[in-house]
Steps between C-alpha positions, in 0.01 A plus 500: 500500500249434769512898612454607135213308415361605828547873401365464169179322678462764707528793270265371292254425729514863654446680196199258440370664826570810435282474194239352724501801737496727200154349367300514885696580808223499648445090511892473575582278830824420694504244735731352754571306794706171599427129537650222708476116508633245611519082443673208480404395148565188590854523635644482821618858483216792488467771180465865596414720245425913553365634184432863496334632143411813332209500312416739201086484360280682258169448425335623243157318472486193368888475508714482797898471466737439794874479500668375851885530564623330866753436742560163617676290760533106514635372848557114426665210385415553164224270388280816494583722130297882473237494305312775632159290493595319820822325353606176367631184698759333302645206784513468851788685498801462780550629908720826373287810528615793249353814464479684190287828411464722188243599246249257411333411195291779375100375394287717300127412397218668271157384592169600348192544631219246235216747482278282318383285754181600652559646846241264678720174390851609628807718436824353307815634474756388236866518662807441264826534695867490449815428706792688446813313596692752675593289806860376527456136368845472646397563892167337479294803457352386191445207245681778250252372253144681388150355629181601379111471632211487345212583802135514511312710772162446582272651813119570561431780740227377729406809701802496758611194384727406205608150424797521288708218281814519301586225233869486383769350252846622574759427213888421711770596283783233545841571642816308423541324829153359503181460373121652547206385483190774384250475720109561577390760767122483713421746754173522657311723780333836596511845575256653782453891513469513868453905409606762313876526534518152635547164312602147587515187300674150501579220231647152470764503196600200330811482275674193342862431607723651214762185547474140598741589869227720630113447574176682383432824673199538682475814762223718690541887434290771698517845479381857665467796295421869614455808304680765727387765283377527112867478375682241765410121584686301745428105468636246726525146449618132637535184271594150633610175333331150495731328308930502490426663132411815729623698767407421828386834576518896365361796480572860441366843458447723170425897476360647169423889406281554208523811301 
């Protein structure tokens, strides 16, 4: 059942794309690259999780849609579920480390670009986005249930400078085992142009705990981005946990060509 759905998911959202590249190829991006954390979430045993995504864009001023299909790998003793936005925490969990690994839940978003704010106030971005539940709820890859997030955008380009804030509401879908709680989002910080084909940028995210065994997440993100040519970007970046609702520490590296 689980393989079927997954198929039928996946064909669909392929010819969706392939309508997409039909329209503009030109504003087509793929994107790669892998991600690793690790915490202890509160247990006495530490999470690992690899997550390695492909990411499909177009953008077609003001709309931007984005589809993203990855591999995952939970090393643990099971208190951490896939969730592909950093997981959930559902106990403490025990001292047996398993390791399962498969494909993950698939996300895709549409955002649009609101034109009718004047330029010299700020930029906003309206994000809707969808979780596919195409992780095996049976091996802890996924809740096996659909989430959805509503997301605002905002940033002010300063010269060089750009502070930047997202606002969220993320709907949990509920599985059978245990309950979710939906949850607010807050992410604040800049980006610096340090020149042309260079960027870097931090934030501080916030995000309530999505069930009463686990604590809110708070973490520091930072990133490096380089143009290596007009079609290929290469951005780097480390994250780190202040609380047990967050990994200790992560980071990872992502590659993107733009038709």
């Amino acid at each position: 059942m689980q393989l079927t759905r997954t198929i039928q998911y996946l064909g669909l959202l392929i010819l969706s794309l392939c309508a997409l590249v039909t329209v503009g190829a030109e504003q087509f991006k793929i994107s790669s690259g892998v991600d690793y954390s690790s915490g202890d979430y509160g247990s006495d045993v530490d999470t690992e999780i690899l997550f390695v995504p492909l990411t499909l864009s177009y953008a077609n001023n003001p709309w931007k849609a984005k589809v993203t299909i990855p591999w995952i790998q939970i090393k643990g003793p099971g208190n951490v579920v896939g969730g592909g936005d950093g997981g959930v925490i559902i106990g403490d969990g025990g001292t047996r480390t398993t390791t399962e690994s498969g494909l993950g839940d698939i996300w895709t978003s549409l955002s649009y670009s609101v034109e009718e704010i004047p330029a010299e106030w700020f930029y906003l971005d309206l994000v809707g986005k969808v979780k596919i539940p195409t992780a095996d709820e049976d091996r802890g890859l996924g809740t096996g249930e659909f989430d959805y997030t509503l997301q605002l955008d905002f940033f002010k380009p300063l010269g060089q400078l750009t502070p930047i804030a997202t606002v969220a509401y993320k709907i949990k879908g509920d599985p059978d085992d245990y309950e979710l709680d939906n949850v607010f989002y807050i992410s604040v910080g800049a980006d610096y142009r340090l020149n042309d084909k260079t960027n870097i940028g931090a934030t501080l995210d916030f995000q309530e705990a999505s069930s009463d065994s686990s604590e809110d997440s708070v973490e520091i993100f930072s990133y490096l981005s380089h143009s290596l040519n007009e079609d290929w970007k290469l951005t780097g970046y480390t994250y780190f946990g202040l609380t047990d609702g967050s990994p200790d520490a992560g980071g990872g590296l992502s590659l993107s060509y733009s038709l």
